[in-house]
C-alpha positions in Angstrom: 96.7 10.4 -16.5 99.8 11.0 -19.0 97.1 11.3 -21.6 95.1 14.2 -20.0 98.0 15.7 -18.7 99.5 16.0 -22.6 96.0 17.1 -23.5 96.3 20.1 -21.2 99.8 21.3 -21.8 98.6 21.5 -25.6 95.8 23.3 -24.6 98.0 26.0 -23.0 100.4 26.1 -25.8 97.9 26.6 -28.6 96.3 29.8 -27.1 97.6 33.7 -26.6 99.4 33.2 -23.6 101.5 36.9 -23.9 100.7 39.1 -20.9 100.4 41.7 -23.8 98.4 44.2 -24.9 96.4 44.9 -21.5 95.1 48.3 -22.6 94.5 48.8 -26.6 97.7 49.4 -28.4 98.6 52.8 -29.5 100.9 53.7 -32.4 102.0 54.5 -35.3 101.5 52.4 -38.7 102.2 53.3 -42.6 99.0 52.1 -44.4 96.1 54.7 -44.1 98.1 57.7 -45.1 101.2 56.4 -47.6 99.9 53.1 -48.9 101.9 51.0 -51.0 104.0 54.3 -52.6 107.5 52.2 -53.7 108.9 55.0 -56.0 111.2 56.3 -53.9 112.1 59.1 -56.9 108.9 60.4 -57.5 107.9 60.4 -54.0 111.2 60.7 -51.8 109.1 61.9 -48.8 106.1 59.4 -48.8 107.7 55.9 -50.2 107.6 52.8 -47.9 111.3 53.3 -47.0 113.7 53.1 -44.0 113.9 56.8 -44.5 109.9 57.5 -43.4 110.4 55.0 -40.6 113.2 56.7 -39.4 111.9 60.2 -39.8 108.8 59.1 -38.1 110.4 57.6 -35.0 112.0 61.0 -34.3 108.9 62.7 -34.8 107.2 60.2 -32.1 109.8 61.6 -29.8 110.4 64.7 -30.6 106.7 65.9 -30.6 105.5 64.2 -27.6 103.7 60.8 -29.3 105.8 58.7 -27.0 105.0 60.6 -23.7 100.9 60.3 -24.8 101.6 56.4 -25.0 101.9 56.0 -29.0 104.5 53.6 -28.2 104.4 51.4 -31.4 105.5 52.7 -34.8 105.9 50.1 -37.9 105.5 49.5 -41.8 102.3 47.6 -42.9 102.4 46.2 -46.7 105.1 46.3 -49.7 108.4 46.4 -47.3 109.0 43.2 -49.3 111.0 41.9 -52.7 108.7 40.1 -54.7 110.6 36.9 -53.8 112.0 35.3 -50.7 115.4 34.1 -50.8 116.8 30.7 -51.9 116.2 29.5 -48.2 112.6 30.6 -48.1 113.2 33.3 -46.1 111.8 37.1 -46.6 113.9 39.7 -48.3 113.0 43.2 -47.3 113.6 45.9 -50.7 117.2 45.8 -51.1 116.6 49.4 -52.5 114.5 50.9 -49.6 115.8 48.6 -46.8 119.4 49.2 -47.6 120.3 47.8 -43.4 117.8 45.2 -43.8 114.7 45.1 -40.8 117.1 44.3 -37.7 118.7 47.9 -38.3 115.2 49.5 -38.1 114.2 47.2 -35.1 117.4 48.6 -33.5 116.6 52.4 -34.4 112.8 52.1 -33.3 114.1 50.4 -29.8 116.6 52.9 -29.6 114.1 55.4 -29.7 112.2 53.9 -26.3 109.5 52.8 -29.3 108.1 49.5 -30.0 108.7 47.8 -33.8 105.0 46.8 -35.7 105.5 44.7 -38.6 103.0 43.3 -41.2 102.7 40.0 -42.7 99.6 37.9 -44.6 98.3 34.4 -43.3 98.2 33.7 -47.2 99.8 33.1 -50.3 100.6 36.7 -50.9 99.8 39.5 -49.6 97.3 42.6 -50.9 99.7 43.7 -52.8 101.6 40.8 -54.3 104.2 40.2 -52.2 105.3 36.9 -50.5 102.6 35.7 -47.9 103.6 33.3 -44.9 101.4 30.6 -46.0 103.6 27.3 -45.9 106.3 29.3 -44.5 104.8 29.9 -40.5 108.1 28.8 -38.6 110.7 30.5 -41.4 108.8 33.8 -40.9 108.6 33.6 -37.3 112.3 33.3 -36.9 112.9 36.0 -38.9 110.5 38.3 -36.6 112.2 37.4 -33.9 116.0 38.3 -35.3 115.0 41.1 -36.4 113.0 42.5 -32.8 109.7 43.1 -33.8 107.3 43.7 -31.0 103.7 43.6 -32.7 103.0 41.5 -36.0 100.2 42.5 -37.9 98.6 39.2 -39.9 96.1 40.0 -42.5 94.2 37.3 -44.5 94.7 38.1 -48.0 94.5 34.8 -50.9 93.8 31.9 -48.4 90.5 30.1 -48.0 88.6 31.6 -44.9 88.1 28.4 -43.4 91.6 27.5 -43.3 91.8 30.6 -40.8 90.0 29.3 -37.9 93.2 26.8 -37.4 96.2 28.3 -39.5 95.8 32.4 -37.2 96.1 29.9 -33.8 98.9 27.8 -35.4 100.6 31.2 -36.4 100.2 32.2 -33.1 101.4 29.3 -31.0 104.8 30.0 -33.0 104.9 33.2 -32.1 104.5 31.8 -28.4 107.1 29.3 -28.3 109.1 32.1 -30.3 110.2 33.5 -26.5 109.8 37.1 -27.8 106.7 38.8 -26.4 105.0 39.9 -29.9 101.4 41.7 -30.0 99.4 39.5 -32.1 97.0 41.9 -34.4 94.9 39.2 -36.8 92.1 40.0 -39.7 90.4 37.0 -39.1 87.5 37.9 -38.8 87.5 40.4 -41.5 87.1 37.9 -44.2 84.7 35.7 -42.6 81.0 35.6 -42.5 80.5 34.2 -39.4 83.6 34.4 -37.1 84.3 32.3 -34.0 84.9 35.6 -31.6 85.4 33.0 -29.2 88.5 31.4 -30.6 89.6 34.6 -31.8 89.8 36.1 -28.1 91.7 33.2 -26.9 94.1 33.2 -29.6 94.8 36.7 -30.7 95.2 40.2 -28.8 93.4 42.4 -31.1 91.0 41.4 -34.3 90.1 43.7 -37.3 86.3 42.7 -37.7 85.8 45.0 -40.8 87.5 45.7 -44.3 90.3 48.6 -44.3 88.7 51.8 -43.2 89.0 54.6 -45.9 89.7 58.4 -45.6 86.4 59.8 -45.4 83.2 60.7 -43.0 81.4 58.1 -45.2 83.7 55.0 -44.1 84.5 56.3 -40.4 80.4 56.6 -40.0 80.0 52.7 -41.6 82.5 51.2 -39.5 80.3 53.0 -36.4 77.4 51.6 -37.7 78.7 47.9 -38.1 80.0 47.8 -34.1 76.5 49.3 -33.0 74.5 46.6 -34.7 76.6 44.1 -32.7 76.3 44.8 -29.2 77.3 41.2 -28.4 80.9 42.1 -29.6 81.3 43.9 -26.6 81.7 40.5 -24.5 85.3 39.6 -25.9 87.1 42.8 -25.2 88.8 43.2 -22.2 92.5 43.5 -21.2 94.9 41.7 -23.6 92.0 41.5 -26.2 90.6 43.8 -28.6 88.1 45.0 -31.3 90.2 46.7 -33.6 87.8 49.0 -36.1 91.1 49.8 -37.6 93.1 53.0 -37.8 92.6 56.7 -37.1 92.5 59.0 -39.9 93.3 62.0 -37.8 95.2 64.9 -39.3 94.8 63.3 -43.0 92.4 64.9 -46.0 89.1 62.8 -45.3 87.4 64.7 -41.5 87.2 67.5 -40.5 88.2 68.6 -37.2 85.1 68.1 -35.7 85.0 64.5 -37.3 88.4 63.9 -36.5 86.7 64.6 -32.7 84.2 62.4 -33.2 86.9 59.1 -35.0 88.8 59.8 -31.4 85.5 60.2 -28.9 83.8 56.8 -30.5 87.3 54.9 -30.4 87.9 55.8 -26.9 83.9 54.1 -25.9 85.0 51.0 -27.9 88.3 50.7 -26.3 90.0 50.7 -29.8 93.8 50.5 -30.2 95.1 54.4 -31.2 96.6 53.4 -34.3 97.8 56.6 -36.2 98.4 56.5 -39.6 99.7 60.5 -40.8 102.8 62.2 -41.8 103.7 63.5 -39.2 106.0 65.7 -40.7 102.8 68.1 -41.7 100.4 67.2 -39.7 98.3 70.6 -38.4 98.1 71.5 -35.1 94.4 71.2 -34.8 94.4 67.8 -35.4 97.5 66.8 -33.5 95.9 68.5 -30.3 93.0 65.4 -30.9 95.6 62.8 -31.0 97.3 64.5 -28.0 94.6 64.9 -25.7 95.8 63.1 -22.6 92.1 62.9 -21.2 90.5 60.8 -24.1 93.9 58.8 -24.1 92.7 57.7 -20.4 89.5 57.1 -21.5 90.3 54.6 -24.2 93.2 52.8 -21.8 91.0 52.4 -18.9 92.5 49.8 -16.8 88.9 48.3 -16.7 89.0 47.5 -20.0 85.5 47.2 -20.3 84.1 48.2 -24.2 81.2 50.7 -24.7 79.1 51.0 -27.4 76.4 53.3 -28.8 73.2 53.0 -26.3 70.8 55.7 -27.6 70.3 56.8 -31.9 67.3 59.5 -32.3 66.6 62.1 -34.8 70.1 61.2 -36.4 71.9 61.9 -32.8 73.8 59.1 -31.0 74.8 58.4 -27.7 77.7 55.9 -27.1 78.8 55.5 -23.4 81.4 53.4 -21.3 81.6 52.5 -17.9 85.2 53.3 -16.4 87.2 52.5 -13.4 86.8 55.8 -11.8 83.0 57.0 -13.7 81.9 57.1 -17.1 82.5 58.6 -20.6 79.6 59.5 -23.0 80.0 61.0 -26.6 76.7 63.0 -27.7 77.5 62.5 -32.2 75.7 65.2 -34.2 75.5 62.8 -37.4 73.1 65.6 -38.8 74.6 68.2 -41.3 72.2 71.0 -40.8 73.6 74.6 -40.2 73.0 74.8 -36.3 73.9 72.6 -33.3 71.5 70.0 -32.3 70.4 70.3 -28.9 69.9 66.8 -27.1 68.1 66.6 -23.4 69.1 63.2 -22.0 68.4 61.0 -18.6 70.2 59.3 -16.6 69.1 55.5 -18.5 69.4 57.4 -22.1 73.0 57.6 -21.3 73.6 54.5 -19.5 74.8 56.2 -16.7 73.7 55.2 -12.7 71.2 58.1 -11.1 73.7 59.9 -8.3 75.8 62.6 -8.3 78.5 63.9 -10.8 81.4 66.2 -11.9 81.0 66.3 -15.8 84.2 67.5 -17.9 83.9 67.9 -21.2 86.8 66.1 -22.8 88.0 68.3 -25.2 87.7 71.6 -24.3 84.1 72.8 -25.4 82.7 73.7 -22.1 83.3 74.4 -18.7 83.2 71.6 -15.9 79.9 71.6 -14.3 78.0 68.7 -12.6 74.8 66.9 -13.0 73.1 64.6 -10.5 69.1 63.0 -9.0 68.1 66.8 -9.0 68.4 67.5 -12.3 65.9 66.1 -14.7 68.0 66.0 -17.7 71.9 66.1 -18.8 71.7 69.3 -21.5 74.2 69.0 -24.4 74.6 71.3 -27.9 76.6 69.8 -30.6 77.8 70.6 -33.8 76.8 69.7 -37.4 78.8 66.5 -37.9 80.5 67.0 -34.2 80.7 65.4 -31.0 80.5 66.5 -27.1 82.7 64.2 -25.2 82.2 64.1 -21.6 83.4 61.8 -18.3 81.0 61.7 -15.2 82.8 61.3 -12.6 81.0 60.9 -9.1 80.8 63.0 -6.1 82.1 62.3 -3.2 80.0 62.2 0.0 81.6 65.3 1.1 81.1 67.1 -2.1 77.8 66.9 -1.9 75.1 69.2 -0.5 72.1 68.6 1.9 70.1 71.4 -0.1 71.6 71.7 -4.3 74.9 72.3 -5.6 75.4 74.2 -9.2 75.4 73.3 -12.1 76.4 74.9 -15.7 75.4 74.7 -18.5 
């Protein structure tokens, strides 16, 4: 009895056990746009620096991040000296850290924000500095003086397979920790054939894919990957996520109309809203994408239930998700002739139950109009390298009429 009894306790300690993360994270992190930039006098605006995290906080205030629910903001690689103290512990740059991580903790909470940090279940990170490899409890500690909120844990110089038990170790520290910390691991990343069901029960979110890069080309591969692997779809659900990394929004690489389509497709997979801009300079167009408070719902649907891409013709994509209160569809143009692509779609095309809908399109390209068991098919246009992003939401009983109701399109 003692025996099983032990058995089950460590059962329960070993796995995510953080009431965390029950819709997909949204926030703010440094990688995508500045990199690993350390020269703080050549590039005083863009260097991994307690300036830039400061500057950004107030921007996630000022400019109404915070209120959309981009409640996370943190520093990704090279915050680090090149060697840990004489106790083992980690040094942020004495030059660009001047108050040390507990002062930025403090200025991110007092901001009503969240404090992401990044670390490497390795040797040494991508970059060269210290990994937490042999030094799991030490870092933990630290994290937890210094109030971070999310840790981000990439796998950089380690053996894969020592992953599958040294990400759970990492985690069951963070547990016993007694700081609730978001547990963001690239497990599966560097392995060829992951155990997604270990990784659920041990992590909240899971980069499955190599760092996404500024451009159409990588946003449209990473797409790709997660519709050849339906069966992903299984282990995300509140307090667990596929993470197909960051959004390039408002950088050099899309175009507004892809930067549509990065935000429509994220939203079906139910992908933490990780920004990753200077938002100093970011244009208006593309802050209106990261803004838009009815995509937001879409991606943190209390359901929590993953969509995927259900229907891929003539270079034309539908990817649709079930919702608490309907259903979201993106119609992707992934043609680049000069025109709009027209696409006539039914009711199974779309993955969508045969009744009666309102139909909004999402951002603003057409007027609400509904569609329902009289109409034969659901009518969209869409843009050379663009997106239509609608929800269905059903009718009522009382909305509906014995004869026809109107539709637009």
């Amino acid at each position: 009895m003692y025996v099983l009894l032990l058995c089950c306790v460590l059962s329960v300690t070993s796995a995510l056990d953080n009431g965390l993360a029950l819709t997909p994270p949204m926030g703010w992190l440094t990688w995508q746009r500045f990199r690993c930039k350390t020269d703080c006098k050549t590039y005083p605006d863009e260097c991994i620096s307690e300036a830039l995290i400061r500057r950004t906080a107030d921007k996630m205030v000022s400019d109404g991040y915070l209120a959309a629910g981009y409640n996370y903001v943190g520093i990704d690689d090279c915050w680090m000296e090149k060697d840990r103290d004489k106790d083992g512990r980690l040094v942020p740059d004495a030059t660009r850290f001047p108050n040390g991580m507990k002062a930025i903790g403090d200025y991110i909470h007092s901001k009503g924000l969240k404090f992401i940090l990044f670390q490497d279940y390795g040797n040494k990170t991508l970059m060269g500095y210290p990994g937490v490899l042999g030094h799991e409890k030490t870092d933990v500690d630290s994290f937890v003086g210094w109030g971070v909120d999310y840790i981000k844990l990439a796998g950089m110089n380690v053996e894969p397979s020592k992953m599958d038990t040294g990400y759970p170790e990492f985690g069951r520290l963070m547990n016993e920790s007694g700081r609730p910390m978001v547990y963001s691991c690239s497990w599966p990343a560097y392995q060829g054939k992951p155990d997604y069901k270990s990784i659920r029960e041990h992590c909240n979110l899971w980069r499955n894919t190599f760092d996404i890069q500024d451009s159409w080309a990588s946003l449209t591969d990473i797409m790709d990957w997660f519709a050849k692997k339906p069966e992903l779809v299984e282990f995300a659900g509140p307090g667990h996520w596929n993470d197909p990394d960051m959004l390039l929004i408002g950088n050099d690489g899309l175009s507004v109309d892809q930067a549509r389509v990065q935000m429509a497709v994220w939203s079906i997979m139910a992908a933490p809203l990780i920004m990753s801009v200077d938002l100093n300079s970011i244009k208006d167009e593309f802050k209106h994408i990261l803004l838009n408070d009815r995509v937001i719902a879409v991606d943190q649907d209390e359901m929590g239930k993953q969509g995927m891409r259900v229907w891929n013709k003539s270079n034309c994509e539908i990817w649709s998700r079930e919702l608490s209160n309907g259903y979201a569809v993106a119609f992707v143009n992934r043609r680049n002739d000069s025109a709009p692509y027209a696409v006539a779609a039914t009711f199974d095309d779309m993955r969508v139950p045969a009744q009666n809908y309102h139909v909004e399109e999402l951002f603003d390209q057409e007027y609400l109009r509904c569609y329902g068991t009289m109409d034969r098919k659901f009518r969209s246009r869409i843009k050379p390298l663009g997106v239509k992003f609608y929800k269905f939401t059903p009718m009522k009983s009382n909305e509906i009429s014995d004869e026809h109701y109107q539709c637009y399109y």
